[in-house]
C-alpha positions as CSV (number, residue, x, y, z in Angstrom):
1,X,11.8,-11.9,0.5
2,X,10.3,-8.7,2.2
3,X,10.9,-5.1,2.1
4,X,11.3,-3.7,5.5
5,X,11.0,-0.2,7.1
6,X,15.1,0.2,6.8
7,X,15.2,-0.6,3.3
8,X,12.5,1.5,2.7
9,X,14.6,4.2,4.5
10,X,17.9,3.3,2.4
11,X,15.6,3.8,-0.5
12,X,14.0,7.2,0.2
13,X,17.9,8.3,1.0
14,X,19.1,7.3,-2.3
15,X,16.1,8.4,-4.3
16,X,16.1,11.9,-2.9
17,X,19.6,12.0,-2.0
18,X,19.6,12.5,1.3
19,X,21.0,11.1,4.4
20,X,19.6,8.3,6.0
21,X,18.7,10.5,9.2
22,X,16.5,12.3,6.8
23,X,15.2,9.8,4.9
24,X,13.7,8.1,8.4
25,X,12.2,11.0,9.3
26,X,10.9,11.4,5.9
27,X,9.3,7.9,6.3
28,X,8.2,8.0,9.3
29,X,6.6,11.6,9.2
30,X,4.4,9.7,6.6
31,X,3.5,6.7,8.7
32,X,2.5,9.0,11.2
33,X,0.5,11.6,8.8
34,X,-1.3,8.0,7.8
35,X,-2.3,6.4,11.2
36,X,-3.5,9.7,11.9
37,X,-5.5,10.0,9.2
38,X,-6.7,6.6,10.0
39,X,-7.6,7.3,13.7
40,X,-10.0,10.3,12.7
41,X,-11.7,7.7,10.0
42,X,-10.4,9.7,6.8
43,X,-9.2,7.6,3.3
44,X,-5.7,8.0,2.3
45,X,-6.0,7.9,-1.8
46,X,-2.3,7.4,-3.5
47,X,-2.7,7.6,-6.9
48,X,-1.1,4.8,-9.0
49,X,-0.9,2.7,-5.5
50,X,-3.7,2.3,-3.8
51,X,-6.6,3.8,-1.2
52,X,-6.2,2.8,2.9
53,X,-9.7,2.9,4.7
54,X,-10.8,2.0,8.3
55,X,-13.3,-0.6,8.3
56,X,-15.6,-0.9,11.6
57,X,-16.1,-4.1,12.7
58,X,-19.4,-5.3,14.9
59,X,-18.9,-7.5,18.2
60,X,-19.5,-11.6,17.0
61,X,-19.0,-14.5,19.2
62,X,-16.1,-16.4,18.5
63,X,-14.0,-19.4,20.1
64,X,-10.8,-19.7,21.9
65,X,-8.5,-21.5,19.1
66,X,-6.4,-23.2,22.2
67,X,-9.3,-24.3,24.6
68,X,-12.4,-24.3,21.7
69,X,-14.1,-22.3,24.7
70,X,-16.6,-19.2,23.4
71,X,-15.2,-16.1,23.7
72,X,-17.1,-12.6,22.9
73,X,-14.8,-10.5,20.4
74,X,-15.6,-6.8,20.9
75,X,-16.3,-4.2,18.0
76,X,-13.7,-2.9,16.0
77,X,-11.6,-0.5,13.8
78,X,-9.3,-2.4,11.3
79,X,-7.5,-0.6,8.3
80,X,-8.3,-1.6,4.8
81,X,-6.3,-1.6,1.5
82,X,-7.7,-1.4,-2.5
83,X,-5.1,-1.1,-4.9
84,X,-5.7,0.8,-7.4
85,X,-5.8,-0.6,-11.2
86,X,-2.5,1.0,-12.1
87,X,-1.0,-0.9,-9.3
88,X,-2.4,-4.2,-10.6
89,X,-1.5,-3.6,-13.8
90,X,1.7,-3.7,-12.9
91,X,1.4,-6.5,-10.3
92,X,0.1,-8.8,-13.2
93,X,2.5,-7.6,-15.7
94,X,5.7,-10.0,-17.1
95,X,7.4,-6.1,-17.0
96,X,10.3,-6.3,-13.8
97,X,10.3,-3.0,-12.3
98,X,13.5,-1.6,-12.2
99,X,15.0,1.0,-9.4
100,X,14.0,4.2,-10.4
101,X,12.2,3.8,-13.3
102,X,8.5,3.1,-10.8
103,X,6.6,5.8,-11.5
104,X,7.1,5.9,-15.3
105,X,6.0,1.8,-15.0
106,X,3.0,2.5,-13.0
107,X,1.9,5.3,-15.2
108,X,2.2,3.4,-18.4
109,X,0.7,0.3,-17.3
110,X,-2.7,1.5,-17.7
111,X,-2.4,2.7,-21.3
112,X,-2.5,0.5,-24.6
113,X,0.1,0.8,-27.0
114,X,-0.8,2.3,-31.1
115,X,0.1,-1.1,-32.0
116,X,-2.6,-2.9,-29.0
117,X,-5.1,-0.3,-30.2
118,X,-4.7,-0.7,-34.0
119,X,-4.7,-4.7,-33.2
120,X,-8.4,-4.1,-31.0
121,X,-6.5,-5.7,-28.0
């Protein structure tokens, strides 16, 4: 299963209560604010999720997959992703995340419980 770009918009619509119009626009506003920021070689830090980076690459040789024939692959600029603790807390988690309850999840997941503390887990 994958989440795509209109159930990301059906989302946003019924989180925020607001029409689907709206909630694209929302969502893709976003997208764009991000591949700008991205373009000018800024890092986009969202807390609980995770920090996007652009990553320079140098040219290397490499080799046709079809033919085996060498090819020179230029230099360049691919985006990068680290989540962030919270997010793989949650990730590696038994805990189901249910609609609308995701940020209170995420939060959590980093903190122990009295009864982990009191039990030195």
């Amino acid at each position: 299963m994958k989440l795509c770009k209109d159930e990301l918009v059906r989302e946003i619509a019924r989180v925020c209560e607001v029409s689907l119009k709206d909630a694209r626009t929302i969502l893709d506003a976003m997208l764009d604010s991000m591949v700008s920021a991205l373009q000018k070689g800024e890092r986009i830090e969202l807390r609980t999720f995770g920090t996007f980076y652009p990553r320079k690459r140098s040219a290397r040789p490499g080799r046709n997959p079809r033919t085996g024939a060498p090819v020179d692959v230029g230099p360049k600029t691919v985006p990068r992703f680290r989540p962030a603790q919270d997010l793989l807390n949650v990730l590696n988690s038994e805990t189901i995340i249910a609609g609308g309850s995701e940020g209170a999840a995420i939060e959590d997941s980093g903190r122990q419980s009295e009864s982990e503390a009191a039990a030195g887990a």
